[in-house]
C-alpha positions in Angstrom: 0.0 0.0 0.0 1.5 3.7 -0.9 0.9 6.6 1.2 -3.0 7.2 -0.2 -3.8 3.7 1.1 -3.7 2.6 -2.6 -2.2 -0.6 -3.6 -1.3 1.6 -6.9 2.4 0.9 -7.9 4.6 3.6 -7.5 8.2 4.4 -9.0 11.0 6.0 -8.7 12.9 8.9 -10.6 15.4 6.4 -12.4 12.5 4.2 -12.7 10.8 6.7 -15.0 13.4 7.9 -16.6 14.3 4.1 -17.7 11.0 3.6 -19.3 10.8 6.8 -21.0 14.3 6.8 -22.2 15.5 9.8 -20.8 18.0 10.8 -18.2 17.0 11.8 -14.5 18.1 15.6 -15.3 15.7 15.9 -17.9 12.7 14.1 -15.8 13.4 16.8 -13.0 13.5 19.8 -15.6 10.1 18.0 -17.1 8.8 18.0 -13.8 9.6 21.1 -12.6 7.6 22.7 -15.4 4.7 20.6 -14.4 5.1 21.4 -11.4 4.8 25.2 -12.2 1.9 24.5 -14.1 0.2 23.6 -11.7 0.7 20.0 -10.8 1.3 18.2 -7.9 3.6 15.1 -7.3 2.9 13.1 -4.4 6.4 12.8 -2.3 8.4 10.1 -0.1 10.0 10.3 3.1 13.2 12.4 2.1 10.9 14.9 -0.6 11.8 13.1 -3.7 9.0 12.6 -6.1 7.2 9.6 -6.3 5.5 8.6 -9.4 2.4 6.7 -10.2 1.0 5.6 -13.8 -1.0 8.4 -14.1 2.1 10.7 -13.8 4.0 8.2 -15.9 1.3 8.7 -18.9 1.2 12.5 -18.0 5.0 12.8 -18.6 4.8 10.4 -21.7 2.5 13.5 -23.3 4.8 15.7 -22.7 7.7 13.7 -23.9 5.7 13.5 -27.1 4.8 17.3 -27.5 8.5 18.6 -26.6 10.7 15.8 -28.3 8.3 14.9 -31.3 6.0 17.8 -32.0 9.1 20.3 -30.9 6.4 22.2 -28.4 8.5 24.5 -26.0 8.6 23.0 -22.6 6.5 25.3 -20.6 3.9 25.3 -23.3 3.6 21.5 -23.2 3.3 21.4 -19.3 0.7 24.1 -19.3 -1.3 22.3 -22.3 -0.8 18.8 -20.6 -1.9 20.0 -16.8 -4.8 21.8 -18.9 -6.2 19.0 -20.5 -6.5 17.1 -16.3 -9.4 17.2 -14.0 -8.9 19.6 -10.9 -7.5 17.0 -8.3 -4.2 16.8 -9.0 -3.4 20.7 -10.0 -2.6 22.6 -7.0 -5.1 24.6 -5.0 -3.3 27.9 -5.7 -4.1 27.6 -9.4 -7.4 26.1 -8.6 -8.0 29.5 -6.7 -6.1 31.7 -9.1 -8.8 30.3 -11.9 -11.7 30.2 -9.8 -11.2 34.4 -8.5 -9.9 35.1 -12.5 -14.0 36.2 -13.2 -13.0 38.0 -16.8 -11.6 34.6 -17.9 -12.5 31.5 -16.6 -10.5 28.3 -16.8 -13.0 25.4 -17.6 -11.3 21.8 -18.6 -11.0 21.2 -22.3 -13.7 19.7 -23.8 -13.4 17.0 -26.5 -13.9 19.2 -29.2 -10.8 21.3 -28.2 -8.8 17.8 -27.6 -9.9 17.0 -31.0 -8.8 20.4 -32.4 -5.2 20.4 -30.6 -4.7 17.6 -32.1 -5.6 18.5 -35.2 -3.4 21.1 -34.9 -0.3 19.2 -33.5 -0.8 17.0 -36.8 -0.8 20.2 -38.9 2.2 21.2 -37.3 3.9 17.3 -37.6 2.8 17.7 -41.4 4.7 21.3 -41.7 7.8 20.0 -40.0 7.5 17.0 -42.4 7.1 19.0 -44.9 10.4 21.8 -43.9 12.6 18.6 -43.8 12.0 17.3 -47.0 12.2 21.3 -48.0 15.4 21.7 -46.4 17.0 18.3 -48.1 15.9 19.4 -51.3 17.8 22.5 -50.6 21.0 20.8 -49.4 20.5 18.6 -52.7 20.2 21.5 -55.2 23.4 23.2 -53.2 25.3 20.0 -53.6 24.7 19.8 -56.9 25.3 23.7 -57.4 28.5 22.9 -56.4 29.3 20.3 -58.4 28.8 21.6 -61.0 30.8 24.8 -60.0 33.6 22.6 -59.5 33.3 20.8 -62.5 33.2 24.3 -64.7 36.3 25.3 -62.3 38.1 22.4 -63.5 37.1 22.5 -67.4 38.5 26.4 -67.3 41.7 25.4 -65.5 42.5 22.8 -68.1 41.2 25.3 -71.1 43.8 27.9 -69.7 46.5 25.4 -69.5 45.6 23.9 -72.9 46.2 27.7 -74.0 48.9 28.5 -72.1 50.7 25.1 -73.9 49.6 26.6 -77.1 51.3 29.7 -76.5 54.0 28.3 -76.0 54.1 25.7 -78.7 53.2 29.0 -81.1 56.4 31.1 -79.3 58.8 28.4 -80.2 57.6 27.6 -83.6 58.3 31.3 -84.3 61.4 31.2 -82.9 62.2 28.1 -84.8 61.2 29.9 -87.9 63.2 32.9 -87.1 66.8 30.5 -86.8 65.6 29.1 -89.9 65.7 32.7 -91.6 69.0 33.4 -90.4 71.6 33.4 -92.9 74.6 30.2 -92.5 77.4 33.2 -91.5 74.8 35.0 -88.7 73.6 31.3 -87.3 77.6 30.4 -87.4 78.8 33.2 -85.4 75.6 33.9 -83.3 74.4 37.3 -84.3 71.2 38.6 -83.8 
């Protein structure tokens, strides 16, 4: 039996952290923005949080909102802790919503759940849709330059075929030029 008189299992930190593969740091931070949206984790003996499915699930959501749907963190607590019935959010939210009379906090209703998630899949879609944008970008730059390399390398080798030319052409004239000389100027090296 836990400390409600439950025979509910409960778990640890590095319990939870196992089974949602992620290290004990991150369940505090995760926690810790639960916790200052409003909801309460029971506690053991020396104040560290004990953990029951329900909190297990509730961090799995958020898992899946900050890691998959790239939600910030305190977004995701505050939409997850929204979306729970009034026990297990503290009292001073309870009261802070209950005195707010311009604008009421009421529980989602199923229509909203439905259209957060359509939204969250609209958003999934985007970022789907961004990463296949962003590899067709890094394909076209790849191939961009390629392409620059390639014309790099067909106008070093023009400019060397030329230069060779130029070369080839200066010593066929000078060739010609010994040729013209007369026997006595090409025997005693005039100019």
């Amino acid at each position: 039996m836990n400390e409600k008189g439950t025979t509910e299992r409960a778990y640890w930190t590095k319990e939870i952290a196992d089974v949602l593969q992620i290290s004990n740091s991150t369940l505090r931070k995760w926690c810790l923005a639960l916790e200052n949206a409003g909801y309460i984790f029971d506690r053991g003996a020396n104040n560290s949080r004990v953990f029951y499915d329900k909190d297990m699930l509730l961090i799995r959501r958020l898992k899946e909102l900050v890691q998959y749907k790239k939600m910030a963190l305190d977004t995701s607590a505050n939409l997850v802790v929204s979306t729970l019935e009034g026990a297990r959010r503290t009292a001073g939210v309870r009261e802070e919503n209950s005195d707010n009379s311009s604008a009421p906090m009421k529980p989602m209703n199923a229509q909203e759940h439905v259209l957060i998630g359509e939204v969250l899949d609209r958003l999934e879609r985007m970022e789907e849709f961004n990463k296949q944008l962003i590899s067709r970008l890094e394909e076209r730059d790849k191939y961009i330059q390629e392409q620059l390399h390639k014309r790099d390398e067909r106008m070093i080798t023009s400019l060397r075929e030329m230069m060779e030319a130029k070369k080839e052409i200066a010593a066929s004239e000078k060739a010609e030029k010994e040729e013209k000389k007369g026997f006595w100027q090409r025997l005693f090296n005039r100019p």
